[in-house]
GUKOLKE-786816 format. One record per atom (N, C-alpha, C): residue in three letters; y, x, z; atom name. Coordinates in steps of 0.05 Angstrom, whole numbers. Atoms other than C-alpha are relative to their C-alpha. Layout:
N
+---------+--------+--------+--------+-------+
! residuo !     yy !     xx !     zz ! atomo !
+---------+--------+--------+--------+-------+
!     ALA !      Y !      X !      Z !    CA !
...
+---------+--------+--------+--------+-------+
***
This chain:
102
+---------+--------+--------+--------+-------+
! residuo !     yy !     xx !     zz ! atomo !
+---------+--------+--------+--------+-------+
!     UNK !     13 !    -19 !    -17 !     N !
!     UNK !   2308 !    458 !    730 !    CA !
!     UNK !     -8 !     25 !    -17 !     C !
!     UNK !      5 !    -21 !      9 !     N !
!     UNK !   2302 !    530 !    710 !    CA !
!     UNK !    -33 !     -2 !      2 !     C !
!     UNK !     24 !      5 !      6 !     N !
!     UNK !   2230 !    549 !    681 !    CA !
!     UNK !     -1 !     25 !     26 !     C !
!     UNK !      7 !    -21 !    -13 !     N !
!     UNK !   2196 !    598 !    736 !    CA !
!     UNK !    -15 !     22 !    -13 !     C !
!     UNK !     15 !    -22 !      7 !     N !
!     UNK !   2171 !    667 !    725 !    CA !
!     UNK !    -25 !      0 !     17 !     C !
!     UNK !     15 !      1 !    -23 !     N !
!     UNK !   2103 !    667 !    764 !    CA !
!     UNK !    -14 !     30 !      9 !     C !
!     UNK !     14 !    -27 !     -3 !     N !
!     UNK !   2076 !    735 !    793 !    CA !
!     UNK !    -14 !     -4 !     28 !     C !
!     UNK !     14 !      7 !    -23 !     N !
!     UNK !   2034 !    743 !    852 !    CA !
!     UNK !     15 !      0 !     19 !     C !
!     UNK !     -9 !      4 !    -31 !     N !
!     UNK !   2085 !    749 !    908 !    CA !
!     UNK !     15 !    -25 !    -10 !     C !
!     UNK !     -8 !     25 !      5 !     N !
!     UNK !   2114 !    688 !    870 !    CA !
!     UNK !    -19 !    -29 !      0 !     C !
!     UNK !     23 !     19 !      3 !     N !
!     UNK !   2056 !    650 !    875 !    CA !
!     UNK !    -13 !     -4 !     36 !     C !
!     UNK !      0 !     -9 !    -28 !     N !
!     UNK !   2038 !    678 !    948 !    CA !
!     UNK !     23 !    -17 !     20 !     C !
!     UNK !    -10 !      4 !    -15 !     N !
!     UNK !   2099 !    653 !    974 !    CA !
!     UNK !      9 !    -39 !     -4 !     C !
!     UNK !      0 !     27 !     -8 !     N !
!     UNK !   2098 !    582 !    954 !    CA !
!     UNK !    -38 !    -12 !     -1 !     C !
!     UNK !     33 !     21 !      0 !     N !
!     UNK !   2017 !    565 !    957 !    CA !
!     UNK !      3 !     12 !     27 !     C !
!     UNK !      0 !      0 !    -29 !     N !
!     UNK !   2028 !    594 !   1029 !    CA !
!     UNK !      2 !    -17 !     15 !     C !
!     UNK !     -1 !     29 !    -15 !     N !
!     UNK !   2060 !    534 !   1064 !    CA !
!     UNK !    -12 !    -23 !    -10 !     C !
!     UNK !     14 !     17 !     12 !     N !
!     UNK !   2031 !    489 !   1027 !    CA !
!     UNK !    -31 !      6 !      8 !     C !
!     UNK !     21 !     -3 !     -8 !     N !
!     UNK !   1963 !    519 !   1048 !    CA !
!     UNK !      0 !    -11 !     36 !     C !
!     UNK !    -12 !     -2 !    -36 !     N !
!     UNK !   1996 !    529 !   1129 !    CA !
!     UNK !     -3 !    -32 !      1 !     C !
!     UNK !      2 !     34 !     -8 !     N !
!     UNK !   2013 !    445 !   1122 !    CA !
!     UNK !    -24 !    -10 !      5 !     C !
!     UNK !     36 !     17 !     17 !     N !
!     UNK !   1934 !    420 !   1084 !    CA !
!     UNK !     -5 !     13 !     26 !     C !
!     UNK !     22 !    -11 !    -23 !     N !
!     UNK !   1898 !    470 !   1135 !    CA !
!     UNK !    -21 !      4 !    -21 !     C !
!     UNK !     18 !    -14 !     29 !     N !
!     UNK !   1861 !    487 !   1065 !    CA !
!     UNK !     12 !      4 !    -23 !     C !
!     UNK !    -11 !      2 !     20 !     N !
!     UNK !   1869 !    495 !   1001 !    CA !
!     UNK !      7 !    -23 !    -22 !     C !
!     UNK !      0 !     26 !      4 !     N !
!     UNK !   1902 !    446 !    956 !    CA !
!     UNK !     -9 !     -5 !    -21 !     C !
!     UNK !     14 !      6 !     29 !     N !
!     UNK !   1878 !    404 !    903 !    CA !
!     UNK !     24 !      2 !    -18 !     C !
!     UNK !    -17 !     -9 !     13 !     N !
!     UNK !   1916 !    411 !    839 !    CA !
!     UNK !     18 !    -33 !      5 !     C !
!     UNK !     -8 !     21 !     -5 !     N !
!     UNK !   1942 !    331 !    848 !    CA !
!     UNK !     23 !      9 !     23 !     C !
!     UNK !    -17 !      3 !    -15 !     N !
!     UNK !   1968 !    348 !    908 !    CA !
!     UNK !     29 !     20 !     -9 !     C !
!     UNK !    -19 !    -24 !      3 !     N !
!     UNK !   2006 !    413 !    882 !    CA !
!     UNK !     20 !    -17 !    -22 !     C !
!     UNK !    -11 !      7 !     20 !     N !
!     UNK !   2033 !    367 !    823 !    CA !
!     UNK !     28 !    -24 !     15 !     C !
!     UNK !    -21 !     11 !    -21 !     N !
!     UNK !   2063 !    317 !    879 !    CA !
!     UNK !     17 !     10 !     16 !     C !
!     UNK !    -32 !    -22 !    -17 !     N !
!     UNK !   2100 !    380 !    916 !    CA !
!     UNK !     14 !     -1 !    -21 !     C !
!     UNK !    -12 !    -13 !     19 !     N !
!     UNK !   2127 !    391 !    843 !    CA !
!     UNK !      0 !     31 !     -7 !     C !
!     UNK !      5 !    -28 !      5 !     N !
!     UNK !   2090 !    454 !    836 !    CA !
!     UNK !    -21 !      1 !    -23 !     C !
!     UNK !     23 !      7 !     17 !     N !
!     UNK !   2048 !    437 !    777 !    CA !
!     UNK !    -16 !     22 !    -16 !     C !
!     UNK !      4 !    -33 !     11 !     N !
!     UNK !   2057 !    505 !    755 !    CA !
!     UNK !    -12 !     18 !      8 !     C !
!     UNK !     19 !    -23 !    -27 !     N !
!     UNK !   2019 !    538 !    817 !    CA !
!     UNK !    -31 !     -5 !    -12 !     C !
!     UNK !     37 !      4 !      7 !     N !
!     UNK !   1951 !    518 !    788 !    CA !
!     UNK !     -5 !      8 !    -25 !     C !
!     UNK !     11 !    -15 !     30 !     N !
!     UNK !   1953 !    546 !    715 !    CA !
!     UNK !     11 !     31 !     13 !     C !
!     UNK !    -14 !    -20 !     -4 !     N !
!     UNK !   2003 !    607 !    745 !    CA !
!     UNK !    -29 !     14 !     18 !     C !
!     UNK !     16 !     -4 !    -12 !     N !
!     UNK !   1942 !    611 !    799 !    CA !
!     UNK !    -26 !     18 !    -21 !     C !
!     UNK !     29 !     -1 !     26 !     N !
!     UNK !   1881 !    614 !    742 !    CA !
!     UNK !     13 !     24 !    -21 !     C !
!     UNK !     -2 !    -28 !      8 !     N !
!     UNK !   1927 !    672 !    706 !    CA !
!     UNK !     -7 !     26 !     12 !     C !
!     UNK !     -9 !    -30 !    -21 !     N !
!     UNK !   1934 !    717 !    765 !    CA !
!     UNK !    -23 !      5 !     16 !     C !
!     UNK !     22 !    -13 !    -14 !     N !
!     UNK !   1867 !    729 !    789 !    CA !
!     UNK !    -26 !    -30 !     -3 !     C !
!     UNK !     15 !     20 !     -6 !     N !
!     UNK !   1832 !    652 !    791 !    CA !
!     UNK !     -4 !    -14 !     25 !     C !
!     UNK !      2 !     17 !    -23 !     N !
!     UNK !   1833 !    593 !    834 !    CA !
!     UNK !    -11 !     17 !     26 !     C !
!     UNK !     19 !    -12 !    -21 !     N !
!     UNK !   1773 !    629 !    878 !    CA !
!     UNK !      5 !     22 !      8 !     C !
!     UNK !    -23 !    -14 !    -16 !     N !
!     UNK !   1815 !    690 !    887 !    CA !
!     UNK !     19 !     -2 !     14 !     C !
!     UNK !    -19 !     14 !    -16 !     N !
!     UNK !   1867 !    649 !    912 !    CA !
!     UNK !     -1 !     -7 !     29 !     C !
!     UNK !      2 !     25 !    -29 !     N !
!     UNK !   1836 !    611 !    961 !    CA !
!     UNK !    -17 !     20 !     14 !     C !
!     UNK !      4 !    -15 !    -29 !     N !
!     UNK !   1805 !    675 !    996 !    CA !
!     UNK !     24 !     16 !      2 !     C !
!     UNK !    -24 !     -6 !      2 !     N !
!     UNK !   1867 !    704 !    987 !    CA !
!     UNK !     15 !    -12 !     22 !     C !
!     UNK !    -11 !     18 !    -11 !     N !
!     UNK !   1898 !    655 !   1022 !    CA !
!     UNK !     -9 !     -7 !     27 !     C !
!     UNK !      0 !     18 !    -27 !     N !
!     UNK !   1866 !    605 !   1070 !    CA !
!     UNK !    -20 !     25 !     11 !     C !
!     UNK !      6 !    -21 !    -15 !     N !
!     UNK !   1843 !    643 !   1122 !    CA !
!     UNK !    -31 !      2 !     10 !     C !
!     UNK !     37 !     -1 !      1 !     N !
!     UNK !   1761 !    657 !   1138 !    CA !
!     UNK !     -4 !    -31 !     18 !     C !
!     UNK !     13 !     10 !    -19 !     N !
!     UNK !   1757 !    625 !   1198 !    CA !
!     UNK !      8 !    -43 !     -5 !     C !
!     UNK !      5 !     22 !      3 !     N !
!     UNK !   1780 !    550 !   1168 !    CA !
!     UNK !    -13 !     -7 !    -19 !     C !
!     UNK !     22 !     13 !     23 !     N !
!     UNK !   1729 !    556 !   1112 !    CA !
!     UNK !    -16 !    -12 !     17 !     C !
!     UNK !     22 !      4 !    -12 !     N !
!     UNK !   1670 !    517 !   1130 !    CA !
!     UNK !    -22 !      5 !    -12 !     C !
!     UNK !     34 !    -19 !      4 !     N !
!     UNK !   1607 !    553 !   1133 !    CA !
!     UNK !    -23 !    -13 !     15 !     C !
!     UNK !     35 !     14 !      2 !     N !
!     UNK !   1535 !    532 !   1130 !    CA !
!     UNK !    -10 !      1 !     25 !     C !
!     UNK !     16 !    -12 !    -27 !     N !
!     UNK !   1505 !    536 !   1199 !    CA !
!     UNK !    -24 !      5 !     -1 !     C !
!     UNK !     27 !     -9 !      6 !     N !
!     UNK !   1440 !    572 !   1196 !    CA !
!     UNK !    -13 !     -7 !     19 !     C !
!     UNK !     18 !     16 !    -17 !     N !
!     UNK !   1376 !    531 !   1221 !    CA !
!     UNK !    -22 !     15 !      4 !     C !
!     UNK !     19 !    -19 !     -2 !     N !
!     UNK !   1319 !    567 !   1242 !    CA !
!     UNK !    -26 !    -24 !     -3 !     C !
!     UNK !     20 !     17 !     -1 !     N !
!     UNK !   1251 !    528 !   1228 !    CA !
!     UNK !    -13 !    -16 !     29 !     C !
!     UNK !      1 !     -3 !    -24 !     N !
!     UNK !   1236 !    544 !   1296 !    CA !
!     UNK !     12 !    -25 !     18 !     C !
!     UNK !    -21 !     13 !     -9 !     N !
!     UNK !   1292 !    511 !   1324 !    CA !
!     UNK !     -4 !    -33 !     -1 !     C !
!     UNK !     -3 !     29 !     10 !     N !
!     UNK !   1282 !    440 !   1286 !    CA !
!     UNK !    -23 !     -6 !     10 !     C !
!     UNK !     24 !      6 !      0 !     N !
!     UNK !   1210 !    445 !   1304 !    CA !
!     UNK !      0 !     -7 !     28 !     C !
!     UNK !     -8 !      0 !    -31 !     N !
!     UNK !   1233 !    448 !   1383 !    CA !
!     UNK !      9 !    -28 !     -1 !     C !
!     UNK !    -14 !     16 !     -5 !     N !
!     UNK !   1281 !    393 !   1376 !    CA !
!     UNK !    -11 !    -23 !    -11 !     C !
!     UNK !     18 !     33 !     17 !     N !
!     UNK !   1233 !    339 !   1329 !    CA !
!     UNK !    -19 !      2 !     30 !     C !
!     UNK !     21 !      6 !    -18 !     N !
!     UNK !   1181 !    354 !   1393 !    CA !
!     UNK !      9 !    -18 !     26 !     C !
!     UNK !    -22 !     16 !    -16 !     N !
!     UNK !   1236 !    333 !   1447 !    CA !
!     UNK !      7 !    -32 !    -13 !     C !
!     UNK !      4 !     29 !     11 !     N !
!     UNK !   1253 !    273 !   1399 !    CA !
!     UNK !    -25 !    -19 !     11 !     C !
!     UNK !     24 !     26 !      4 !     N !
!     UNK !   1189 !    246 !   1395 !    CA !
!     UNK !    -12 !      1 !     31 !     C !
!     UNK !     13 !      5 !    -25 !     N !
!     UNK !   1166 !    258 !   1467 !    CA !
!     UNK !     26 !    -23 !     17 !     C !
!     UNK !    -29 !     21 !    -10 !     N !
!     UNK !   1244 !    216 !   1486 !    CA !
!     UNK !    -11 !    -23 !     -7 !     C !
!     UNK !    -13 !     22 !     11 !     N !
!     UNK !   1227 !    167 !   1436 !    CA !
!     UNK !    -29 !    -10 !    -25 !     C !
!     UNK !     17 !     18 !     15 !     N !
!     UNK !   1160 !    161 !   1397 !    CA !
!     UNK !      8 !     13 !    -25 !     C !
!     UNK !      5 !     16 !     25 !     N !
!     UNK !   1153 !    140 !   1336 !    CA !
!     UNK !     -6 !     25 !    -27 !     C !
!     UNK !      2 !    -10 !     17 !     N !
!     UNK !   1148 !    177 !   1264 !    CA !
!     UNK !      5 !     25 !      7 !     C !
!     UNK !      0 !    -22 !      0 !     N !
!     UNK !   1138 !    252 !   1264 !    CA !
!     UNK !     13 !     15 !    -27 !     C !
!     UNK !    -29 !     -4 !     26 !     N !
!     UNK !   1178 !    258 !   1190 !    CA !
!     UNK !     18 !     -7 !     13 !     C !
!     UNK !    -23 !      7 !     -7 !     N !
!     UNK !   1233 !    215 !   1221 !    CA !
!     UNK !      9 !     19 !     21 !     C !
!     UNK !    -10 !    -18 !    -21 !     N !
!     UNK !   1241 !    258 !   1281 !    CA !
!     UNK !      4 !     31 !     -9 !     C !
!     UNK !     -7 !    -20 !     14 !     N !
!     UNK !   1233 !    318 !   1242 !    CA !
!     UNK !     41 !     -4 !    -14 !     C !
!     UNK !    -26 !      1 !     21 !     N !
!     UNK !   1290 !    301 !   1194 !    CA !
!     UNK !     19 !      3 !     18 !     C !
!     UNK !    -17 !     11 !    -24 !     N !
!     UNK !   1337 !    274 !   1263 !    CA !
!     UNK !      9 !     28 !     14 !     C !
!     UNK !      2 !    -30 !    -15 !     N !
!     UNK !   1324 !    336 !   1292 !    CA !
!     UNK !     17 !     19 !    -23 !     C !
!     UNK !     -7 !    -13 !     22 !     N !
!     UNK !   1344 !    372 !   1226 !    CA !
!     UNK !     26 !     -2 !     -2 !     C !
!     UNK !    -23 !      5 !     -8 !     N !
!     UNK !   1403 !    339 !   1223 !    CA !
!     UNK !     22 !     -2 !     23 !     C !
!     UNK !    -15 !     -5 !    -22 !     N !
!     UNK !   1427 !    343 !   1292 !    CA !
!     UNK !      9 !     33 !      9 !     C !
!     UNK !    -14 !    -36 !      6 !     N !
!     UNK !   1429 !    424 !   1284 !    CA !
!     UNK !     16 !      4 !    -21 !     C !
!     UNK !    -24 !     -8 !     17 !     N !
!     UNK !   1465 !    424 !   1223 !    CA !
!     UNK !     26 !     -2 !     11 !     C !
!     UNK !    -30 !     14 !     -5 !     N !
!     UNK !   1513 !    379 !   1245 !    CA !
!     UNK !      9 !     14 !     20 !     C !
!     UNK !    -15 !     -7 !    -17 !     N !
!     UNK !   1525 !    415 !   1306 !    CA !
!     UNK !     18 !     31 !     -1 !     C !
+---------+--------+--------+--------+-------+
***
């Protein structure tokens, strides 16, 4: 197998499908099992992994933090505990976690 030259539209055009398939970006393992083992040092020349991958995968399948408002958790631990009682930490936290998660 010829050695590749790597430049950015050479790099661009195979971490593309390979991004399109994952639905993210890949780990280097996986790139080593396409037989691209070369996309992850060629990557870290030409700008760095974390240029890559905004580069690349597209905003809207990063996942981003959902912002909780104090407010918000303080509403939803009161609802808890009037449903259900018990511990005012535990319902806090429940509550906490049911806005992230959502």
């Amino acid at each position: 197998m010829p050695r590749r030259t790597w430049n950015e539209g050479t790099i661009e055009a195979e971490l593309a499908p390979v991004v399109a398939k994952l639905g993210r970006f890949p780990k280097r393992g996986e790139l080593v099992d396409l037989g691209l083992s070369g996309l992850w040092t060629a990557m870290q020349r030409h700008g760095g992994l974390a240029a890559w991958r905004e580069r690349i995968v597209p905003a809207r399948s990063r996942p981003t933090a959902t912002p909780v408002q104090h407010d918000d958790i303080a509403r939803r631990a009161y609802f808890l505990s009037q449903e259900r009682g018990g511990d005012p930490i535990d319902n806090w936290l429940s509550a906490e976690q049911e806005l992230r998660a959502a």
